[in-house]
Residue, then its C-alpha position, 0 to 999 in steps of 0.5 A: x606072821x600073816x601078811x597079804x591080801x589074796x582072792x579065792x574060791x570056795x569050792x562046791x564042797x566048801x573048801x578053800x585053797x589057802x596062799x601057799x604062803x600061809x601053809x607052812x604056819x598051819x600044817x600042825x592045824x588050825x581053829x578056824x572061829x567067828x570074827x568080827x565084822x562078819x569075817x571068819x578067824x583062823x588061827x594056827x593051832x599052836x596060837x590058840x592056847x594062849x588066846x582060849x587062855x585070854x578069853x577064859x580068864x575074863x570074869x565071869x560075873x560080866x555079862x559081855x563077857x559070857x556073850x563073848x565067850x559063847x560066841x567065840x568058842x560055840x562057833x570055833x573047829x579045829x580043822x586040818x590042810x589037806x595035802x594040796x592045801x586045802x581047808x574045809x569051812x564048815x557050813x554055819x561059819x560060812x552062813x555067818x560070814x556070808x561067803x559066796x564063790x568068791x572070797x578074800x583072804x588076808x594076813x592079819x599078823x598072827x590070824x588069817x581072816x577070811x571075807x566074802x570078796x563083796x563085803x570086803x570091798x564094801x569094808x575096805x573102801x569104808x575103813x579107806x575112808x577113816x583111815x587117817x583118822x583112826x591113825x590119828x587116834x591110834x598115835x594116842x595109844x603110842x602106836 
């Protein structure tokens, strides 16, 4: 499980050293792909069967369904660590997430997400602020 929050760097090349506690869990690998909100997802390769196994299941007559799956997999790569714990972000994911030097990495349970420190911050302080309510709305779904 992925927990934590942590700031980083993007080297000149574009590798970004992942929280030793995390390395462990993606020594067999990683798939690194779009997320929402403009952050990148990274999954441990052993995860991302089951997930590839979820969206291919969704039906194909459905037009958001197409858009999803394009825009999930056309921007997914495997990638691996390097010895000192590194992973490559391959340009174009790190264009669409707008990741400058400074970057945020946080557990999300069974994926990491990786933001601009930037964005998070505008984020957090705006989900910050609808915290309570969407707590609210989550106990309806018994949570």
């Amino acid at each position: 499980m992925f927990l934590g929050e942590f700031q980083h760097t993007l080297d000149g090349k574009g590798r970004l050293i992942l929280p030793s506690k995390f390395r462990d869990a993606l020594a067999d690998g990683l798939v690194i792909t779009k997320g929402m909100e403009g952050c990148l997802f990274i999954f441990p390769k052993s995860e991302w069967p089951q997930l590839e196994d979820k969206v291919r299941s969704l039906p194909l007559t459905k037009k958001d369904a197409r858009k999803f799956s394009r825009f999930f997999f056309a921007g997914a790569t495997e990638e691996a660590l390097s010895k000192q714990g590194r992973v490559l972000i391959p340009e174009n994911l790190r264009k669409y997430a707008g990741l400058g030097k400074d970057i945020v990495v946080i557990g999300v349970s069974n994926r990491l997400e990786i933001w601009d420190k930037e964005r998070w911050a505008a984020y957090s302080r705006e989900a910050g602020e609808s915290y309570e309510n969407v707590a609210e709305e989550l106990t309806e779904l018994g949570i």
